[in-house]
PyMOL Python script that loads the backbone (N, CA, C, O; Angstrom):
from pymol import cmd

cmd.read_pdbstr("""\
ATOM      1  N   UNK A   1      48.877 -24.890 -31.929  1.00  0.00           N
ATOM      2  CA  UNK A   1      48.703 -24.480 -30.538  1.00  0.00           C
ATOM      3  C   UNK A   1      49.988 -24.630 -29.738  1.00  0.00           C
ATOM      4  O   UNK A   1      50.003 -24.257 -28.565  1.00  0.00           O
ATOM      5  N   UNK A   2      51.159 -25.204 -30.358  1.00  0.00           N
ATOM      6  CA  UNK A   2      52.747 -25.350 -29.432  1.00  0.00           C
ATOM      7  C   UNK A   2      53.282 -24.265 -29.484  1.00  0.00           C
ATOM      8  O   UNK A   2      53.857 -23.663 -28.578  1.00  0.00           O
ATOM      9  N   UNK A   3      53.055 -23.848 -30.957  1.00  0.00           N
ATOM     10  CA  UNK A   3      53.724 -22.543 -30.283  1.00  0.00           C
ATOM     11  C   UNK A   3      53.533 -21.299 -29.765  1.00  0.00           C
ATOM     12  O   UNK A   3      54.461 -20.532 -29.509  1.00  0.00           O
ATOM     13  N   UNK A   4      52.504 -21.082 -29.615  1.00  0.00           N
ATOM     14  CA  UNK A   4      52.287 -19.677 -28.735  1.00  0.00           C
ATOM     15  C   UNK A   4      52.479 -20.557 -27.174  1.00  0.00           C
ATOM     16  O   UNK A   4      52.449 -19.721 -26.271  1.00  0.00           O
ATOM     17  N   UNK A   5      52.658 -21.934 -26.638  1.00  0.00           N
ATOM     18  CA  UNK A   5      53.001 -22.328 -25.512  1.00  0.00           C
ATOM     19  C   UNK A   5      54.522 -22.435 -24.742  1.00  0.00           C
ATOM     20  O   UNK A   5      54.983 -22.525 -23.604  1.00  0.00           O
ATOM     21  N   UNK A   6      55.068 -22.346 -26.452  1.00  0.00           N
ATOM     22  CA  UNK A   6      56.545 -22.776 -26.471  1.00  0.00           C
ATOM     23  C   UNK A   6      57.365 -20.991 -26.105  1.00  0.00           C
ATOM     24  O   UNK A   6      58.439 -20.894 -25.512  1.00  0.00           O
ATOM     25  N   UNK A   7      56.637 -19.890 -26.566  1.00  0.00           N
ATOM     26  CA  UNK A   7      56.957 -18.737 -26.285  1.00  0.00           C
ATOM     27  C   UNK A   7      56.741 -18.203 -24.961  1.00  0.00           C
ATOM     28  O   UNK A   7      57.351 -17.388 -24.269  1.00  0.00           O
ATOM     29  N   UNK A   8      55.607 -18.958 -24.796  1.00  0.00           N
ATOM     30  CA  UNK A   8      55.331 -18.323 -22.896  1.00  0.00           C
ATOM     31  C   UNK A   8      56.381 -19.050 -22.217  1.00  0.00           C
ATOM     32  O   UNK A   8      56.656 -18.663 -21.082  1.00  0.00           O
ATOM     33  N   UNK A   9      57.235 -20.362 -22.856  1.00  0.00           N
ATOM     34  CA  UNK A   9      57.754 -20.995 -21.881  1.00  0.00           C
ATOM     35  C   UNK A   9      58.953 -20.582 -22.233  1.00  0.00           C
ATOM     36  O   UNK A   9      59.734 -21.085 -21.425  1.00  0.00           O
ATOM     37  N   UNK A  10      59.513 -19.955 -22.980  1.00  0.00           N
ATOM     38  CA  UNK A  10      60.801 -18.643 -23.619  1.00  0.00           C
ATOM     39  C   UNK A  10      60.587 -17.672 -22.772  1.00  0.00           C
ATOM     40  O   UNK A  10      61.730 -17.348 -22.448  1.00  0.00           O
ATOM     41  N   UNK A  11      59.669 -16.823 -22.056  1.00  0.00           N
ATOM     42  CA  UNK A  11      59.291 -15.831 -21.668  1.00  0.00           C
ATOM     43  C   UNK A  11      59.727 -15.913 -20.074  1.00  0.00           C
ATOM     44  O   UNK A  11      60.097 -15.120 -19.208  1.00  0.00           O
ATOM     45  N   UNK A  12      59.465 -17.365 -20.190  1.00  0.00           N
ATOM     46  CA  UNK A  12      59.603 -17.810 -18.003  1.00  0.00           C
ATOM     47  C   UNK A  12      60.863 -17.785 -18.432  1.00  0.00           C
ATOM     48  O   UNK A  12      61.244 -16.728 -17.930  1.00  0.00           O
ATOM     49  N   UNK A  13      61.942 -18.298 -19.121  1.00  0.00           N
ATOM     50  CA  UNK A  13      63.071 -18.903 -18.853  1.00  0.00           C
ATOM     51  C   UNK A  13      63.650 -17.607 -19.876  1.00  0.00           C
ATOM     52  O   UNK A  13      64.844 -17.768 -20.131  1.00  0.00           O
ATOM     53  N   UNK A  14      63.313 -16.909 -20.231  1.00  0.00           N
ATOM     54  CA  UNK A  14      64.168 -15.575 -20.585  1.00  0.00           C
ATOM     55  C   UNK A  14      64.642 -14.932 -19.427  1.00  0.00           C
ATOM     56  O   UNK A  14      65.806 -14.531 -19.412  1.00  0.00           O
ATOM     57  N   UNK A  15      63.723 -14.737 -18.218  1.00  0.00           N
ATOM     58  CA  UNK A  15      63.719 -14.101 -17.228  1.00  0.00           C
ATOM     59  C   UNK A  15      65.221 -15.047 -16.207  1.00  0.00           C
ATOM     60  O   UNK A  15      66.076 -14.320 -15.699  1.00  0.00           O
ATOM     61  N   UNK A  16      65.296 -15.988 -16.104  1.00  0.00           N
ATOM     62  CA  UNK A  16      66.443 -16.620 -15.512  1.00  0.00           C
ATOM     63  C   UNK A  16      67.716 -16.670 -16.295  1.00  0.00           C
ATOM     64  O   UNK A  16      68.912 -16.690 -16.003  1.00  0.00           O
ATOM     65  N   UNK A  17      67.103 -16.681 -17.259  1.00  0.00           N
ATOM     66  CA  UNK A  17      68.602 -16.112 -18.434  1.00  0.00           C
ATOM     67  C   UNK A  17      69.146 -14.949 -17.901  1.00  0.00           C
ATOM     68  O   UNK A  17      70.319 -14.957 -17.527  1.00  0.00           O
ATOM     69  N   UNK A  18      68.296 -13.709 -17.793  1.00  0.00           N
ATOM     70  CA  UNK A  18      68.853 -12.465 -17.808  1.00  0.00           C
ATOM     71  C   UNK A  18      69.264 -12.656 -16.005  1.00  0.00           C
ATOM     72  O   UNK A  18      70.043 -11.733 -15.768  1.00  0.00           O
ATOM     73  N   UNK A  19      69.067 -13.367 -14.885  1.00  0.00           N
ATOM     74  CA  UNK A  19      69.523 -13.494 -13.895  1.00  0.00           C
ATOM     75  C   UNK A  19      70.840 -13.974 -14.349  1.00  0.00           C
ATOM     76  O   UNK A  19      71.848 -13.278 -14.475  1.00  0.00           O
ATOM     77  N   UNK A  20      70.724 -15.257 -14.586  1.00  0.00           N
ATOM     78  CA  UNK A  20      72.324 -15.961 -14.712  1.00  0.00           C
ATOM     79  C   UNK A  20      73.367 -14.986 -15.780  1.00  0.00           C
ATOM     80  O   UNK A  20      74.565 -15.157 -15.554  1.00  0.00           O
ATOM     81  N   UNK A  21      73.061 -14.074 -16.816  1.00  0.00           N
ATOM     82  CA  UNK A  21      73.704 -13.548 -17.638  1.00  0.00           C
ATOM     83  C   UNK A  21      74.511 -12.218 -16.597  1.00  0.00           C
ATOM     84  O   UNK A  21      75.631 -11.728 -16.742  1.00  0.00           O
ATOM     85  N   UNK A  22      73.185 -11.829 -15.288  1.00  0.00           N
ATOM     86  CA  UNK A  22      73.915 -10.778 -14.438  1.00  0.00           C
ATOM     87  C   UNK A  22      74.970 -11.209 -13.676  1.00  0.00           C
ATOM     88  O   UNK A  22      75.987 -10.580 -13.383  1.00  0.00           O
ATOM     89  N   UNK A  23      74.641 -12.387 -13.360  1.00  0.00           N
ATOM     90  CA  UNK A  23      75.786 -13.558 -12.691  1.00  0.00           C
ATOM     91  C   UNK A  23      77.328 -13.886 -13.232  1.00  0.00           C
ATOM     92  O   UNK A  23      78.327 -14.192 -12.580  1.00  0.00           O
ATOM     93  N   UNK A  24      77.127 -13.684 -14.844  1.00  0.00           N
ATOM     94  CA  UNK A  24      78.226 -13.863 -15.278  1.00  0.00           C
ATOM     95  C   UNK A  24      79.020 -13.047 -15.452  1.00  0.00           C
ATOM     96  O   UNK A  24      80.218 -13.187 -15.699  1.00  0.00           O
ATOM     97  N   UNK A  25      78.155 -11.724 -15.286  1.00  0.00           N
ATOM     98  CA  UNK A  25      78.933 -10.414 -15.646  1.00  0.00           C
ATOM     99  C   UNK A  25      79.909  -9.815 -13.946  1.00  0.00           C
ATOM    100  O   UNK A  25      80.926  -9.176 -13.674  1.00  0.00           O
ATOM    101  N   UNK A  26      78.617 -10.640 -13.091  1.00  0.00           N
ATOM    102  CA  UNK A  26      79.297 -10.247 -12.079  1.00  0.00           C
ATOM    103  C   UNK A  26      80.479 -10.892 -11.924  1.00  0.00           C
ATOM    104  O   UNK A  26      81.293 -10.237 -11.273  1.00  0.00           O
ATOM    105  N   UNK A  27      80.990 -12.346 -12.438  1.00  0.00           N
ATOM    106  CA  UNK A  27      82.426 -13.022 -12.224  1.00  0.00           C
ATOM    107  C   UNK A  27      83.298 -12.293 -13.532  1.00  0.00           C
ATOM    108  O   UNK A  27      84.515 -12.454 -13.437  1.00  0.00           O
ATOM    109  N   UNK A  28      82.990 -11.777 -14.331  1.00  0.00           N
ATOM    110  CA  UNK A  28      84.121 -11.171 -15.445  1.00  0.00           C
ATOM    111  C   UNK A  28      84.729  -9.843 -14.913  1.00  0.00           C
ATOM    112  O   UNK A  28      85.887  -9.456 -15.070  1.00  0.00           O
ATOM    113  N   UNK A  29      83.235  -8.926 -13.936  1.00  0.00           N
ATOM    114  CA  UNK A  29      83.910  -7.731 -13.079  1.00  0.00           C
ATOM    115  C   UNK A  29      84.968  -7.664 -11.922  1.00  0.00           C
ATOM    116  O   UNK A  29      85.865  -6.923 -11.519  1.00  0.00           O
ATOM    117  N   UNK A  30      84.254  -9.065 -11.562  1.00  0.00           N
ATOM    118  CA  UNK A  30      85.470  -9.826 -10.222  1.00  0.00           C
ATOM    119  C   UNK A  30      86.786 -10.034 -11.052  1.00  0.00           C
ATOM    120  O   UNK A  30      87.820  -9.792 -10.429  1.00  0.00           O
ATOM    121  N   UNK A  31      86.891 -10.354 -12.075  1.00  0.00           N
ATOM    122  CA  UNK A  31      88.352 -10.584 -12.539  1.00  0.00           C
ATOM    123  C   UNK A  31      89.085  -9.444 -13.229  1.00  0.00           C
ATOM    124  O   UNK A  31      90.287  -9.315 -13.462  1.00  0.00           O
ATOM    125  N   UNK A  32      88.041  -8.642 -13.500  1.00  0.00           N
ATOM    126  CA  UNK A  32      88.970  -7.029 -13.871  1.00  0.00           C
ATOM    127  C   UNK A  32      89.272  -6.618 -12.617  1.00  0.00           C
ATOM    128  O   UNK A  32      90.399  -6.144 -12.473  1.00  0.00           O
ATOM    129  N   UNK A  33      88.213  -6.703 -11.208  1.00  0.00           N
ATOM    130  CA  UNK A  33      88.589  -5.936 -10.358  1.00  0.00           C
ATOM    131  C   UNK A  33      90.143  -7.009  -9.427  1.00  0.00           C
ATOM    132  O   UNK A  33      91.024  -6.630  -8.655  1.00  0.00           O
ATOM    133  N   UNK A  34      89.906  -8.010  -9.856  1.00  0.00           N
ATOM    134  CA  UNK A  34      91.145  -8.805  -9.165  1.00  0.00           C
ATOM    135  C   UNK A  34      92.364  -8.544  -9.736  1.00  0.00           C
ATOM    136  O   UNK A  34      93.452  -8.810  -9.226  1.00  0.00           O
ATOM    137  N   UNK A  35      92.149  -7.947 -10.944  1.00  0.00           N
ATOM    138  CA  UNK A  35      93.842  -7.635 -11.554  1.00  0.00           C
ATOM    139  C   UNK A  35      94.039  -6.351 -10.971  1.00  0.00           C
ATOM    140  O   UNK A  35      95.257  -6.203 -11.067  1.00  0.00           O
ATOM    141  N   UNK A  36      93.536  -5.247 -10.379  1.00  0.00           N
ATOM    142  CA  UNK A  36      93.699  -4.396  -9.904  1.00  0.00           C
ATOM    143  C   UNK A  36      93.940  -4.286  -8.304  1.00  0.00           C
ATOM    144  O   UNK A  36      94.566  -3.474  -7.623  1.00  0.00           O
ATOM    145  N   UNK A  37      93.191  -5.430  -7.993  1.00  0.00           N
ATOM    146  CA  UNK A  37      93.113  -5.453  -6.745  1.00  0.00           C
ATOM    147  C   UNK A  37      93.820  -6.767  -5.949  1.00  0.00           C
ATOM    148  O   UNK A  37      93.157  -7.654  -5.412  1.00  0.00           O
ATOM    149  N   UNK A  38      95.116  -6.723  -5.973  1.00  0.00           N
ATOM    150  CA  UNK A  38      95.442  -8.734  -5.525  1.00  0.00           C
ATOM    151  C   UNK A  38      94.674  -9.313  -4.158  1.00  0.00           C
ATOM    152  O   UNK A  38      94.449 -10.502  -3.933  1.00  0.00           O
ATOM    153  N   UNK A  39      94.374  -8.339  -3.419  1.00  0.00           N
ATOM    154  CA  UNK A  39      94.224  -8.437  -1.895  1.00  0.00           C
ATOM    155  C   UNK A  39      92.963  -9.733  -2.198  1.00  0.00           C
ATOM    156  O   UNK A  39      92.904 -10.863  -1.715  1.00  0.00           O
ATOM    157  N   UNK A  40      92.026  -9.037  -3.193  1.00  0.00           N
ATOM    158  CA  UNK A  40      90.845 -10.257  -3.146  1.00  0.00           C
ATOM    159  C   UNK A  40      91.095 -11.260  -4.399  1.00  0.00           C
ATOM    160  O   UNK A  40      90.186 -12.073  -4.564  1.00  0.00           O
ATOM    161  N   UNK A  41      91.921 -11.316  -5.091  1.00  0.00           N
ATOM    162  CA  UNK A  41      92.344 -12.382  -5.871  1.00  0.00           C
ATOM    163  C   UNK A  41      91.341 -13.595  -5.491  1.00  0.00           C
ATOM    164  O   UNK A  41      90.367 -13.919  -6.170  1.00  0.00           O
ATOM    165  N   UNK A  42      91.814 -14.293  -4.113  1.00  0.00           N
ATOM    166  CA  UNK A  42      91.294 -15.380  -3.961  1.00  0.00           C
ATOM    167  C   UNK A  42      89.831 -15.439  -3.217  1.00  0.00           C
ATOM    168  O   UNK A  42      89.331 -16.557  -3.093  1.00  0.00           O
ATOM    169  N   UNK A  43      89.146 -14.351  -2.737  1.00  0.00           N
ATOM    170  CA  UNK A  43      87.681 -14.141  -2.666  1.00  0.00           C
ATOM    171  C   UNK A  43      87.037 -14.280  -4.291  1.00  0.00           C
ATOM    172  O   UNK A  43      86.125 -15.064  -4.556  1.00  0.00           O
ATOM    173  N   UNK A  44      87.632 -13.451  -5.221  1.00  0.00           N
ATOM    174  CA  UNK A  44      86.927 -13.617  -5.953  1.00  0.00           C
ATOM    175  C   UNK A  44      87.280 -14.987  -7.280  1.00  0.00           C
ATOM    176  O   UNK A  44      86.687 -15.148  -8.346  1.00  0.00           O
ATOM    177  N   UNK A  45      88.332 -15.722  -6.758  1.00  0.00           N
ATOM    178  CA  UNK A  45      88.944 -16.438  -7.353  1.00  0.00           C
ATOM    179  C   UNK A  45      87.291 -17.894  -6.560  1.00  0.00           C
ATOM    180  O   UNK A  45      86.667 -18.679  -7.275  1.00  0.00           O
ATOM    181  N   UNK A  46      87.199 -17.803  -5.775  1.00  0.00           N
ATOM    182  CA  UNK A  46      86.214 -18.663  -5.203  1.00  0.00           C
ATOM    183  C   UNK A  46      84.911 -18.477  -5.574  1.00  0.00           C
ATOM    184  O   UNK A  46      84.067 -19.309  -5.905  1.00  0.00           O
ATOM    185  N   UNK A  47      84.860 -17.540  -5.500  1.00  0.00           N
ATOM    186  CA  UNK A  47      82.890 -16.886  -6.053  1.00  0.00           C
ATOM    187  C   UNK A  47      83.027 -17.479  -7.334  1.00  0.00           C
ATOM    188  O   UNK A  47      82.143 -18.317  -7.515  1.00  0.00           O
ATOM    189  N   UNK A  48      83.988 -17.328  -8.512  1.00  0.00           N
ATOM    190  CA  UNK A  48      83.886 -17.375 -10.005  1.00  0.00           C
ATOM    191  C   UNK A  48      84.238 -19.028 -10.015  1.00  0.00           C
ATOM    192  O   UNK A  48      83.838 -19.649 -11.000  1.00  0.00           O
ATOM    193  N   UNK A  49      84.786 -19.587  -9.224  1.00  0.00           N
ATOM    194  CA  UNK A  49      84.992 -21.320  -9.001  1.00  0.00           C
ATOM    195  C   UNK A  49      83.504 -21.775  -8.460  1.00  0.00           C
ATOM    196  O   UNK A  49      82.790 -22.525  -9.126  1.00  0.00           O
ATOM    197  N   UNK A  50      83.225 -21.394  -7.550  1.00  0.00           N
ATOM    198  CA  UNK A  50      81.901 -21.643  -6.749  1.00  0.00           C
ATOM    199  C   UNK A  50      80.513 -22.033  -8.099  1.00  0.00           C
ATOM    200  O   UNK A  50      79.898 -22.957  -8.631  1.00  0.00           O
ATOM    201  N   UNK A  51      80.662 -20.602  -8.074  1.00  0.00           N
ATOM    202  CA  UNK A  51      79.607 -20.503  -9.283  1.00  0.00           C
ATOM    203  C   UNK A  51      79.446 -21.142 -10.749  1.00  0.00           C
ATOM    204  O   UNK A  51      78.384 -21.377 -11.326  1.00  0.00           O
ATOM    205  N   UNK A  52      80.993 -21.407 -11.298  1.00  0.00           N
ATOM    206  CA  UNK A  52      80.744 -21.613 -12.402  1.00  0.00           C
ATOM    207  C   UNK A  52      80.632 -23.458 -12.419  1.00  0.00           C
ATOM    208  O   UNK A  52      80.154 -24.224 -13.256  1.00  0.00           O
ATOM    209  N   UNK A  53      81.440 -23.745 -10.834  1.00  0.00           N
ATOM    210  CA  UNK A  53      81.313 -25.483 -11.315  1.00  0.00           C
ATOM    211  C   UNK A  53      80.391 -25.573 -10.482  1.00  0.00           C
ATOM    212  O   UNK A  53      80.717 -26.594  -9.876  1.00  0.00           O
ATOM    213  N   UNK A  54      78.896 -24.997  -9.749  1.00  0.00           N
ATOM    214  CA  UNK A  54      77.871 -25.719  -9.655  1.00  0.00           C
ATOM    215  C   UNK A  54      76.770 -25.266 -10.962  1.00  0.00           C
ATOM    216  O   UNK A  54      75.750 -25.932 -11.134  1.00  0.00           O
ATOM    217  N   UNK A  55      76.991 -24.450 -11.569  1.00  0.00           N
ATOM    218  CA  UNK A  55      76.014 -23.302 -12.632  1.00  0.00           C
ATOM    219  C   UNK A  55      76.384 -23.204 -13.980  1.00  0.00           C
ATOM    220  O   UNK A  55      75.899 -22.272 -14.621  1.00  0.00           O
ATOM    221  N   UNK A  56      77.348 -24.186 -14.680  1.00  0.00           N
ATOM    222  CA  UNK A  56      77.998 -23.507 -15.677  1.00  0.00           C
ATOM    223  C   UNK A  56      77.011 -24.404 -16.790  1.00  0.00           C
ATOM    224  O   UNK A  56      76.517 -23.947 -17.821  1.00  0.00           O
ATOM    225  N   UNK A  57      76.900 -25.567 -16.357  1.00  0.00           N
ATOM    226  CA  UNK A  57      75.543 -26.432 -17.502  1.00  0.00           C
ATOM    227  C   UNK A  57      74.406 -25.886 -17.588  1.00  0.00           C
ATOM    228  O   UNK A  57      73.754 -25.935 -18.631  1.00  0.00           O
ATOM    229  N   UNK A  58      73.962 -25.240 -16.430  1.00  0.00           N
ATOM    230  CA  UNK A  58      72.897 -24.356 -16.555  1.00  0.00           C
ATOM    231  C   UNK A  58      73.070 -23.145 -17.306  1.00  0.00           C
ATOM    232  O   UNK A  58      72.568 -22.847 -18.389  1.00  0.00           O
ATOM    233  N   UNK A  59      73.858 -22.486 -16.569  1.00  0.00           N
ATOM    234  CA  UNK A  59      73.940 -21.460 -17.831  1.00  0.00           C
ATOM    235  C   UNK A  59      74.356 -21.617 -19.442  1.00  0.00           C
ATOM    236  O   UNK A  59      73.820 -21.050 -20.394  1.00  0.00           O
ATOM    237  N   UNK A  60      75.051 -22.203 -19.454  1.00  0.00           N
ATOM    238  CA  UNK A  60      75.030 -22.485 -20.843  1.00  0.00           C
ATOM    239  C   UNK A  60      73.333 -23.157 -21.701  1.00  0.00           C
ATOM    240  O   UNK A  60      72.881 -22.958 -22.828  1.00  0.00           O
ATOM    241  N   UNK A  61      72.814 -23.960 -20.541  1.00  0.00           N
ATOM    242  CA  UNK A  61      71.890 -23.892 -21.125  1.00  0.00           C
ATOM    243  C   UNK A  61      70.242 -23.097 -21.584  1.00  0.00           C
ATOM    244  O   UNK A  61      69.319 -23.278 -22.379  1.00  0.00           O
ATOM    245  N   UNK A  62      70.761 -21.880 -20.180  1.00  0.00           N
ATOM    246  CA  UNK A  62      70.075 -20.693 -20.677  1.00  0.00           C
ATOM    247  C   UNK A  62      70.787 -19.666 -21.910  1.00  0.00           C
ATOM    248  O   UNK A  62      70.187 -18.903 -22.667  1.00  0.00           O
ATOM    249  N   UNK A  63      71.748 -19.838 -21.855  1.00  0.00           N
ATOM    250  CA  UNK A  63      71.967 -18.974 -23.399  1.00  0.00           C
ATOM    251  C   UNK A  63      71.865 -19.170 -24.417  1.00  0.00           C
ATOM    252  O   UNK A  63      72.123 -18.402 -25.344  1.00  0.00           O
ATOM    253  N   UNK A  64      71.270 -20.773 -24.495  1.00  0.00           N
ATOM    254  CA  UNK A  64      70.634 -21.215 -25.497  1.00  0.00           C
ATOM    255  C   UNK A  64      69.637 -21.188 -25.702  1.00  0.00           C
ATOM    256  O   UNK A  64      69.273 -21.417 -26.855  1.00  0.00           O
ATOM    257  N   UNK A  65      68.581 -20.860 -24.572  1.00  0.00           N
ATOM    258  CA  UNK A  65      67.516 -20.134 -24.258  1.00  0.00           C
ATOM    259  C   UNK A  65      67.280 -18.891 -24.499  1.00  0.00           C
ATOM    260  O   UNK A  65      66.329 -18.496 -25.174  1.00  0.00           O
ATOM    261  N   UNK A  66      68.252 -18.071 -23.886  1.00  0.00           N
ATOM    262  CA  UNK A  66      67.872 -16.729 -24.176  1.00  0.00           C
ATOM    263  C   UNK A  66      68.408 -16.489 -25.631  1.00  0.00           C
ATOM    264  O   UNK A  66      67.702 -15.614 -26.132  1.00  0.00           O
ATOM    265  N   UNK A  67      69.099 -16.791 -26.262  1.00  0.00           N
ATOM    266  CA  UNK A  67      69.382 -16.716 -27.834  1.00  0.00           C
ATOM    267  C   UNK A  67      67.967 -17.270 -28.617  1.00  0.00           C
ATOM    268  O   UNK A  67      67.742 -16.754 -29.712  1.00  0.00           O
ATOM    269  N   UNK A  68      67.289 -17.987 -28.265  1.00  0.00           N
ATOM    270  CA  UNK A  68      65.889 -18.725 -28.968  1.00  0.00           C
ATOM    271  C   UNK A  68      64.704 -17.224 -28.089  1.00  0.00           C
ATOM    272  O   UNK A  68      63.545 -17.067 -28.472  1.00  0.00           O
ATOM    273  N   UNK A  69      65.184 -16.543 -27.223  1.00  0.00           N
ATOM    274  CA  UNK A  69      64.057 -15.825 -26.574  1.00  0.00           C
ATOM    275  C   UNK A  69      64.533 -14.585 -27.643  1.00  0.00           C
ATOM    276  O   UNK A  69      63.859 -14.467 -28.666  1.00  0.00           O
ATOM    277  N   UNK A  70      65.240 -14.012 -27.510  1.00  0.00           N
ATOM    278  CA  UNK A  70      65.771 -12.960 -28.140  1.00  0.00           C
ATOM    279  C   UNK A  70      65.153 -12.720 -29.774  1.00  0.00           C
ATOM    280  O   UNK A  70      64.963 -11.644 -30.342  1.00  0.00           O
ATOM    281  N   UNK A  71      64.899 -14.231 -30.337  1.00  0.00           N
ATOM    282  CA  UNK A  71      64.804 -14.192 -31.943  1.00  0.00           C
ATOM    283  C   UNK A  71      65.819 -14.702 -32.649  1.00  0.00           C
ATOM    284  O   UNK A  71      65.515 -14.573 -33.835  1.00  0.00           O
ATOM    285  N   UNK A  72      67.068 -15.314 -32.523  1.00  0.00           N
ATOM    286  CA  UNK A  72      68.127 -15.337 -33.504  1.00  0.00           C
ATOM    287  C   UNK A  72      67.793 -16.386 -34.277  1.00  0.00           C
ATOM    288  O   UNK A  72      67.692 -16.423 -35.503  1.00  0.00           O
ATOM    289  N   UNK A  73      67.555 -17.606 -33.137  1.00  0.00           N
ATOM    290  CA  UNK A  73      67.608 -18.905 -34.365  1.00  0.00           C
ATOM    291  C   UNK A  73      65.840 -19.071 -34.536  1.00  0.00           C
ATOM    292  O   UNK A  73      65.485 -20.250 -34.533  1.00  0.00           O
ATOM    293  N   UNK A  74      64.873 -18.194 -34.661  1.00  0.00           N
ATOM    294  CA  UNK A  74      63.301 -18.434 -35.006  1.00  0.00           C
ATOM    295  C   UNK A  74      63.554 -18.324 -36.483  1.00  0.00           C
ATOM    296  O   UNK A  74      62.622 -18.439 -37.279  1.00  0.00           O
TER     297      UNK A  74
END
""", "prot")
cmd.dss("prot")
cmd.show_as("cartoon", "prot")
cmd.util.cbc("prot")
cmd.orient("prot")
C-alpha cells in the first residue's frame, strides 16, 4: 500500500519540479540575454543570485524528485 502513496506524492512534487525547472531556465535565458545585452548584466546578475542562494537546495532537491517522477531510477 506505500507505493501507490509514494507516487501520488511524486505526482504533487512533480508539479513544483516543473515550476522550479521553469525557474531555472528562466536564469540560463537571463545569462544568454546578458551577454548580449550589458545594460542588464546586473538586473539579471541579481535575479540569478537572488534565486539561486535562497532556492538552490530546493531545487536540487526537486530534481531528484522529478528524476524519481519521470521513471529513471524506478
Amino acid at each position: 500500500m506505500s507505493l501507490p502513496r509514494r507516487r501520488q506524492n511524486h505526482w504533487r512534487r512533480g508539479e513544483l519540479c516543473i515550476v522550479e525547472y521553469v525557474e531555472l531556465l528562466v536564469i540560463i535565458l537571463s545569462g544568454i540575454i546578458r551577454r548580449r545585452n550589458q545594460d542588464l548584466r546586473f538586473f539579471f546578475l541579481s535575479y540569478a543570485f537572488s534565486s539561486m542562494s535562497f532556492k538552490v537546495m530546493y531545487v536540487y532537491a526537486n530534481a531528484y524528485c522529478f528524476m524519481i517522477f519521470s521513471g529513471s531510477f524506478t
